[in-house]
Structure formats: structure tokens, C-alpha cells
N, CA, C and O of each residue as an XYZ file, in Angstrom:
520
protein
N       0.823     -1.190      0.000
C       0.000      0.000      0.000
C       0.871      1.259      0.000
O       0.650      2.234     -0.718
N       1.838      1.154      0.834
C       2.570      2.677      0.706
C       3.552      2.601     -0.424
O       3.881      3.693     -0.890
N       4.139      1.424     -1.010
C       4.727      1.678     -2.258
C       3.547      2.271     -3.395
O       3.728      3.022     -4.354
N       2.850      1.918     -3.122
C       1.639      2.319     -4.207
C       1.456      3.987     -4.175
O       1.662      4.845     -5.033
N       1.050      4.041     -3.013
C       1.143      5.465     -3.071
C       1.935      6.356     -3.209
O       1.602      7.497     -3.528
N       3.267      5.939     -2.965
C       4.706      6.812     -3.630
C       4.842      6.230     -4.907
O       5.857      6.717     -5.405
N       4.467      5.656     -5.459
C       4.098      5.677     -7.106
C       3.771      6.474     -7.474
O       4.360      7.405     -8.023
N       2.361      6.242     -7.184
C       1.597      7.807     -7.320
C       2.092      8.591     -7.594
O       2.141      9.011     -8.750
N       2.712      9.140     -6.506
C       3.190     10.328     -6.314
C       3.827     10.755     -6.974
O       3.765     11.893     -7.439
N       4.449     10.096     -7.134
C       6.404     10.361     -7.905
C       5.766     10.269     -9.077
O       6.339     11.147     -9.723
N       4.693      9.636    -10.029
C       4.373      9.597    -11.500
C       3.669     11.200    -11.414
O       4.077     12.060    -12.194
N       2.633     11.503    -10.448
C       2.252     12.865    -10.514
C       3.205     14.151    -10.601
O       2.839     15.260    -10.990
N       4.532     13.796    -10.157
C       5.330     14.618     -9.883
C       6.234     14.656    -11.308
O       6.014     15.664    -11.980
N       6.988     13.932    -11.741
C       7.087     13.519    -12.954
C       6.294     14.240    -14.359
O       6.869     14.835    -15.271
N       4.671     13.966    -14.212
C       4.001     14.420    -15.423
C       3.990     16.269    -15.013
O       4.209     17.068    -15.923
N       3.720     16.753    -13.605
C       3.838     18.323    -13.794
C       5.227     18.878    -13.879
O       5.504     20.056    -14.104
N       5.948     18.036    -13.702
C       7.252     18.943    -13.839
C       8.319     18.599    -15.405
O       9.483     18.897    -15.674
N       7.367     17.936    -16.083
C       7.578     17.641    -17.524
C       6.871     18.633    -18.230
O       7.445     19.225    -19.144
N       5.347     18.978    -17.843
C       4.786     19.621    -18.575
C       4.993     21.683    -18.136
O       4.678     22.649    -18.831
N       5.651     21.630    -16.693
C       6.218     22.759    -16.470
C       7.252     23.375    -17.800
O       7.285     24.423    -18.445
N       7.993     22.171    -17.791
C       9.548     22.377    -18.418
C       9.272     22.596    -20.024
O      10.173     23.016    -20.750
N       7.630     22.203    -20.656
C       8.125     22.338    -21.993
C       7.006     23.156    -22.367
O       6.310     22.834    -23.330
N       6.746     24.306    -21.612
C       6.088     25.320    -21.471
C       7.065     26.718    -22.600
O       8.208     27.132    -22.403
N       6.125     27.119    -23.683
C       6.814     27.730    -24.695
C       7.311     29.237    -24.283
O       8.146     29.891    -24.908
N       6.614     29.650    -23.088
C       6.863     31.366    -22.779
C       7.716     31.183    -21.289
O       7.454     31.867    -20.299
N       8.734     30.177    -21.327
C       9.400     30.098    -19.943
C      10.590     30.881    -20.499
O      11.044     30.858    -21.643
N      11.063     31.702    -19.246
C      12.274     32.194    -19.634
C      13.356     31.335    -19.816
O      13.534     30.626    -18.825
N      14.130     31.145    -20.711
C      15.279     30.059    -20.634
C      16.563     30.747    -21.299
O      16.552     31.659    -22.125
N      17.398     30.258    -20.884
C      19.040     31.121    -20.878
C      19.412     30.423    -22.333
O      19.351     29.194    -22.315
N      19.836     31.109    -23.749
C      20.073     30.638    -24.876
C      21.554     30.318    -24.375
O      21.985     30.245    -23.224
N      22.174     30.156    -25.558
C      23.307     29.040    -25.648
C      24.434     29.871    -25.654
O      25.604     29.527    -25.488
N      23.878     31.270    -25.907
C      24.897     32.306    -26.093
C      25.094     33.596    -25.370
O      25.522     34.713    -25.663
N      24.498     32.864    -24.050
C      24.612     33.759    -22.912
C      23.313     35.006    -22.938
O      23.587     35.925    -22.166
N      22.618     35.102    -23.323
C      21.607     35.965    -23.304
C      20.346     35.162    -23.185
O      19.944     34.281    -23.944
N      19.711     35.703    -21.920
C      18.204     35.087    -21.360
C      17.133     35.867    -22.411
O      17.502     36.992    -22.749
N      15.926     35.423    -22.931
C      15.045     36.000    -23.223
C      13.577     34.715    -22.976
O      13.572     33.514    -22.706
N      12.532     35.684    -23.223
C      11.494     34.899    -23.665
C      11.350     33.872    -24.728
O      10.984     34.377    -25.789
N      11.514     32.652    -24.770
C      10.932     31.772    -25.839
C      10.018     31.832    -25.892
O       9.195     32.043    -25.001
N       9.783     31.522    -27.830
C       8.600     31.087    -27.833
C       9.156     30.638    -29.498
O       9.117     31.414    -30.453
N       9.689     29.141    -29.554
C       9.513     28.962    -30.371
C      11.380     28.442    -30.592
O      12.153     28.300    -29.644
N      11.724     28.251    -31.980
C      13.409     27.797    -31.714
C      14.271     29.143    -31.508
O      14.329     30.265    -32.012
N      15.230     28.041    -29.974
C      16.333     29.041    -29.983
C      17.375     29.917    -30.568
O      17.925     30.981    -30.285
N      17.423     28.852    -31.683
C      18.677     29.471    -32.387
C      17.791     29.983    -33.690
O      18.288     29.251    -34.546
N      16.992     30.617    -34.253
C      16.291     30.665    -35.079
C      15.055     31.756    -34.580
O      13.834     31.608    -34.557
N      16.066     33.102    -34.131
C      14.993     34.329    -33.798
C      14.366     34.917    -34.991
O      14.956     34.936    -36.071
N      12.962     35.489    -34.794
C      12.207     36.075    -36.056
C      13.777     37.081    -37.096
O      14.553     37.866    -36.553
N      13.787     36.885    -37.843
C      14.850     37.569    -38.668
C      13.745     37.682    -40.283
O      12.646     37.147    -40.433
N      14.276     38.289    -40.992
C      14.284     39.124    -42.249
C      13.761     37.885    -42.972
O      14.114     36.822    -42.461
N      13.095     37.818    -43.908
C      12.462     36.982    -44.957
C      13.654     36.870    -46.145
O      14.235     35.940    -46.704
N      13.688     38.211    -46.210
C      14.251     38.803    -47.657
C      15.916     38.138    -47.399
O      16.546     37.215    -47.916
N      16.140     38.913    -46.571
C      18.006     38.229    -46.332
C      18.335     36.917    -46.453
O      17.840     36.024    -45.767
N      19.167     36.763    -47.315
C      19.649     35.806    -47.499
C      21.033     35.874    -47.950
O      21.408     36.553    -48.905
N      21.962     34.954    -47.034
C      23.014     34.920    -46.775
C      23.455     33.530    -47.071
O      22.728     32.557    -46.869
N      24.707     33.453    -47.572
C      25.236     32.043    -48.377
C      26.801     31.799    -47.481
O      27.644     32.640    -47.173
N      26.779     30.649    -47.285
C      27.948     30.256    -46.862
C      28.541     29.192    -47.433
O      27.843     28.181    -47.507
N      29.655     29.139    -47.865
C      30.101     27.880    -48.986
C      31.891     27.619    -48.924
O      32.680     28.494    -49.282
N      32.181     26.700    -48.574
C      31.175     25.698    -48.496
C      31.253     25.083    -47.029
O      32.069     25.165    -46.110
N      29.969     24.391    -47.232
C      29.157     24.276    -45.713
C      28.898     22.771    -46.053
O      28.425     22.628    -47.180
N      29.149     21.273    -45.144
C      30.359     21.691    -44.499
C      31.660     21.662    -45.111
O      31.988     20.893    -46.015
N      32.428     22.588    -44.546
C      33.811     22.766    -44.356
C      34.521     21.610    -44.477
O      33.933     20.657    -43.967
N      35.711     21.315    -45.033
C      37.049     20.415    -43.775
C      37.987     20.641    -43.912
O      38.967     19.929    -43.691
N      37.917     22.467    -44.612
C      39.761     22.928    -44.547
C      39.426     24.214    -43.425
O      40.198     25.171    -43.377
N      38.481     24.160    -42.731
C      38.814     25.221    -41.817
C      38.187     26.667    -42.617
O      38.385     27.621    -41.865
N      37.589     27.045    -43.738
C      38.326     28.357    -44.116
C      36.385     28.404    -45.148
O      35.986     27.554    -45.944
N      35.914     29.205    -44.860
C      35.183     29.386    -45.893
C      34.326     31.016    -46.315
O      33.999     31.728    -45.366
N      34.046     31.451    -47.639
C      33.583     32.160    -47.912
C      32.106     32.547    -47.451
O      31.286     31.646    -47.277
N      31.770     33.858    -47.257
C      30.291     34.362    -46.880
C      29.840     35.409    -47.936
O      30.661     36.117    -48.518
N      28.960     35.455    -48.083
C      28.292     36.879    -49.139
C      26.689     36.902    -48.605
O      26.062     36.028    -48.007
N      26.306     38.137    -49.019
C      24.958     38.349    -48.452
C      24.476     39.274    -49.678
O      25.216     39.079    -50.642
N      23.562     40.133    -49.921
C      23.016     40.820    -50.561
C      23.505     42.321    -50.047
O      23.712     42.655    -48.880
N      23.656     43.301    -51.497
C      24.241     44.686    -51.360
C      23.463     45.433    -50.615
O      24.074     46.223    -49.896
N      21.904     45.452    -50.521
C      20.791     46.109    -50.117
C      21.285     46.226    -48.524
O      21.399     47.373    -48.091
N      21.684     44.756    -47.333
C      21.946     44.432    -46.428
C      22.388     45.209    -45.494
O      21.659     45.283    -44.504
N      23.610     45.981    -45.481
C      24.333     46.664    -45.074
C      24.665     45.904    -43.826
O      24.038     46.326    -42.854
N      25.711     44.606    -43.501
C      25.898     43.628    -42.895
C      27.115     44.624    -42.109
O      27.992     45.006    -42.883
N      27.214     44.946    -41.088
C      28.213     45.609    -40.007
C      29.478     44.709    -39.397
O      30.678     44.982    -39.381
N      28.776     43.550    -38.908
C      29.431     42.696    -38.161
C      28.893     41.301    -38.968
O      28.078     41.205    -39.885
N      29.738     40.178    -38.203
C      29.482     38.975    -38.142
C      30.282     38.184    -36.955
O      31.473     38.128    -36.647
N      28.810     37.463    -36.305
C      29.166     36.993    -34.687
C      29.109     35.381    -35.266
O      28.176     34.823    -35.843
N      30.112     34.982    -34.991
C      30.482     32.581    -35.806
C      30.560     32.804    -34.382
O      31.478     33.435    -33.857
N      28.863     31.888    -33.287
C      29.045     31.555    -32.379
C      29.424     29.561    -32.559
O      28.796     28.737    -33.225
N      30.859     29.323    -31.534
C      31.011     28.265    -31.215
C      29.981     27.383    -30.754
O      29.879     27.301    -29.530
N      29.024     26.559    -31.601
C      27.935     25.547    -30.102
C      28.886     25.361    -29.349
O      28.999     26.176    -28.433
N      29.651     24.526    -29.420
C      30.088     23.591    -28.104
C      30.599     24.057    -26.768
O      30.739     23.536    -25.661
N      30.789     25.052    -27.212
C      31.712     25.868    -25.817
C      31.496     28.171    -26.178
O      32.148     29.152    -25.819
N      30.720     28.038    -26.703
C      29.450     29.396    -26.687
C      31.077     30.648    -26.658
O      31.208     31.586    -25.872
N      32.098     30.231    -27.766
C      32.748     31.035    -28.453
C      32.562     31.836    -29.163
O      32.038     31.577    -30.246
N      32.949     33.206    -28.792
C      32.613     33.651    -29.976
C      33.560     34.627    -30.865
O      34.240     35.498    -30.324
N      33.554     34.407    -32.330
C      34.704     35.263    -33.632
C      33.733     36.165    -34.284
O      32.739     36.010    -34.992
N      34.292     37.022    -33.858
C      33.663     39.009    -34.434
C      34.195     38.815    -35.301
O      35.309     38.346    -35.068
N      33.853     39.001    -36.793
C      34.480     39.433    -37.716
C      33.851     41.361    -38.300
O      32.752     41.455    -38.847
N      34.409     42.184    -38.147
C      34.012     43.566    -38.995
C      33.811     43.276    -40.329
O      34.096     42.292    -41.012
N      33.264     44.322    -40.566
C      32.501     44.245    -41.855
C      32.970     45.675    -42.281
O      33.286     46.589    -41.520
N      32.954     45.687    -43.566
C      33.574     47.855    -43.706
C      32.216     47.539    -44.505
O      31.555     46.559    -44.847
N      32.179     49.340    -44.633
C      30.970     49.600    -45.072
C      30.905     49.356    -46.793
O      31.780     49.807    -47.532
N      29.838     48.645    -47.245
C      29.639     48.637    -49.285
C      29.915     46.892    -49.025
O      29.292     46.112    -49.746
N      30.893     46.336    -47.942
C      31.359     45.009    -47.954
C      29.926     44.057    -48.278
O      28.772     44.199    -47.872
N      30.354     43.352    -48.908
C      29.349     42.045    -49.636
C      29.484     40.897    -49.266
O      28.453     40.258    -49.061
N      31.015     40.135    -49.021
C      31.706     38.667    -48.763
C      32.552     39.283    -47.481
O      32.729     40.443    -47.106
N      32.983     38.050    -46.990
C      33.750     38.097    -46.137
C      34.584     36.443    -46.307
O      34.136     35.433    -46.849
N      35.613     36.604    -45.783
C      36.172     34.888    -45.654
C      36.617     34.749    -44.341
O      37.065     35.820    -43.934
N      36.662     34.001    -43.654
C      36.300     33.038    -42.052
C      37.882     32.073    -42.731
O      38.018     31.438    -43.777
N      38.545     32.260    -41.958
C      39.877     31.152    -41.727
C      39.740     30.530    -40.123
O      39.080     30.931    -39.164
N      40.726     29.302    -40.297
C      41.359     29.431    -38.695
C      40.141     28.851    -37.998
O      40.164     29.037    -36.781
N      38.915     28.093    -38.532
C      37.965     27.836    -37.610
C      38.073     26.356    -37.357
O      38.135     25.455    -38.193
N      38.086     26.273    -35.961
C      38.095     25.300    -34.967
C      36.882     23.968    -35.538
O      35.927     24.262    -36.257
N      37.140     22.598    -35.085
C      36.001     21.569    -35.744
C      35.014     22.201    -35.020
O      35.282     22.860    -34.015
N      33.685     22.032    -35.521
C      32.534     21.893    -34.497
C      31.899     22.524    -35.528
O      32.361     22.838    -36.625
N      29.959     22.804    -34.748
C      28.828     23.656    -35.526
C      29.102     25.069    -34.898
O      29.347     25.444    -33.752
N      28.954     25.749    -36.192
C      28.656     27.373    -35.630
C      27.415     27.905    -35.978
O      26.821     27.407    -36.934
N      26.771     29.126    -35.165
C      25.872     29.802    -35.158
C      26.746     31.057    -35.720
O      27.701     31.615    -35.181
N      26.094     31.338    -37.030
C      26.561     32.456    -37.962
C      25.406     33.660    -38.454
O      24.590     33.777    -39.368
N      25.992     34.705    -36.927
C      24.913     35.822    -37.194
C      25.006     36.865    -38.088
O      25.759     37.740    -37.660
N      24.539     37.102    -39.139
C      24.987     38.578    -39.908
C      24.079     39.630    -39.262
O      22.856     39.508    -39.212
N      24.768     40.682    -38.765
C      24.786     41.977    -38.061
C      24.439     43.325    -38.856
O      25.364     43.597    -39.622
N      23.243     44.381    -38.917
C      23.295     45.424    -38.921
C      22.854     46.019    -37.468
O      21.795     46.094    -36.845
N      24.429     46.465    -37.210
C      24.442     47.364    -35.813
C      24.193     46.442    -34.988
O      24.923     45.452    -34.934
N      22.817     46.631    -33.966
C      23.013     45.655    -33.224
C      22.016     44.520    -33.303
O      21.931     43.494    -32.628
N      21.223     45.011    -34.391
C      20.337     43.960    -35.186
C      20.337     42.707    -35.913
O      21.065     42.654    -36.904
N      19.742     41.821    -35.641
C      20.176     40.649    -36.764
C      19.551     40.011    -37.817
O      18.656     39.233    -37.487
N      19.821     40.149    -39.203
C      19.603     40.297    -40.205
C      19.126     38.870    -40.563
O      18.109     38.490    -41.144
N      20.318     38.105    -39.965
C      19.728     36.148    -40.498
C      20.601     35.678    -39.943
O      21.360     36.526    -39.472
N      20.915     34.526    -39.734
C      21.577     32.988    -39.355
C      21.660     32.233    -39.930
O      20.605     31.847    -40.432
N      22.616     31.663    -40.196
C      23.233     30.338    -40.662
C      23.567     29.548    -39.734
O      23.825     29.866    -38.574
N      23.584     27.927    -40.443
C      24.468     26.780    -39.130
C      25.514     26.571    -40.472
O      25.308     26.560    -41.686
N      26.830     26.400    -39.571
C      28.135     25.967    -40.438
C      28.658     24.824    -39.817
O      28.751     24.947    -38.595
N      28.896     24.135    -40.111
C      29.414     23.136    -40.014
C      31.010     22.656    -40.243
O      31.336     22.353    -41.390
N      31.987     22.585    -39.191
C      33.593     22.783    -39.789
C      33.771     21.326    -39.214
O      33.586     20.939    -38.060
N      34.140     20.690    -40.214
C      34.681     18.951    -39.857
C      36.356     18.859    -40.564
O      36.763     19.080    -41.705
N      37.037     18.441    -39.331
C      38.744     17.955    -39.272
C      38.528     16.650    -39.506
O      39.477     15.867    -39.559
């Protein structure tokens, strides 16, 4: 009888704190150090329809690859966040710039933000395999 009832329990406890956790408007800490409201995928904030940004080639396995975006853009920065360990390579952008080239990158997936100011224009996933 009392195992039964700590069954219970523990299955009741179990189903609300499952259905707590996959609650879409919980605050949850992204991968890249900044808390916000979810609602919806992390790595994949509302961004631009129109932008579109090319990375090639994707994946990688010399380390080194080209970016271009559209002239309209006016791309400032570019943030290649590390997944695995939430690194991150600033690259500047000068102003009229169109491409950029990325050397020197470590194996793993990156989160590849193109930047006007402090806005973000679109995302890419890159992929660098040694």
C-alpha cells in the first residue's frame, strides 16, 4: 500500500514537472549567454524573410570558408558563435562590404549571425569537420 502510493506520487510529480519544463513562454538562458522569452526555436529568432546569406562551403574540412549576403543588407558585423563551448569570432565588416572569408575555424557547428548594428539580419548553421 505505501509503495503504491509513492508511485503515485512520484508519477504525478514527474508528469507536472515535464509539462512545467516544456512550457513555450518560460524564460530560458540561450546558448549564447543571453536570457530571453521563448517562444519557439532558440537558435532561429524572427529575422528578415528577404536576407539571405550564403555560406560555402558548408560543411567545411579545410577550416576556411567564404560568406556573401546581398548589397541592399548593409551587414556591419558577423558573430560565428562556437555551439560547443558558446565562443565567440567578431568578424568587422567595412561599409559597401558584400563577402567576407572566415579562416582558422576550430572543428565543431557554428551559429553564424549577420549583423546590422546591433540587429540581426539572419543565421546560418556551419558546419567545420577535421
Amino acid at each position: 500500500m505505501n509503495s503504491t502510493i509513492t508511485n503515485i506520487f512520484l508519477s504525478t510529480f514527474i508528469l507536472i514537472s515535464a509539462s512545467v519544463m516544456s512550457q513555450d513562454n518560460a524564460i530560458q538562458k540561450q546558448p549564447f549567454g543571453v536570457e530571453s522569452a521563448v517562444s519557439g526555436n532558440l537558435l532561429n529568432p524572427p529575422v528578415s524573410d528577404a536576407f539571405r546569406a550564403n555560406i560555402f562551403p558548408n560543411p567545411t574540412f579545410i577550416g576556411k570558408v567564404k560568406m556573401n549576403w546581398p548589397d541592399w543588407a548593409e551587414v556591419t558585423e558577423i558573430h560565428m558563435i562556437l555551439a560547443s563551448t558558446n565562443q565567440i569570432k567578431v568578424i568587422d565588416v567595412e561599409e559597401g562590404q558584400t563577402h567576407v572569408t572566415a579562416s582558422n575555424l576550430q572543428d565543431g557547428v557554428y551559429i553564424v549571425r549577420f549583423m546590422r548594428k546591433n540587429q540581426v539580419l539572419g543565421m546560418r548553421k556551419l558546419k567545420v569537420i577535421g
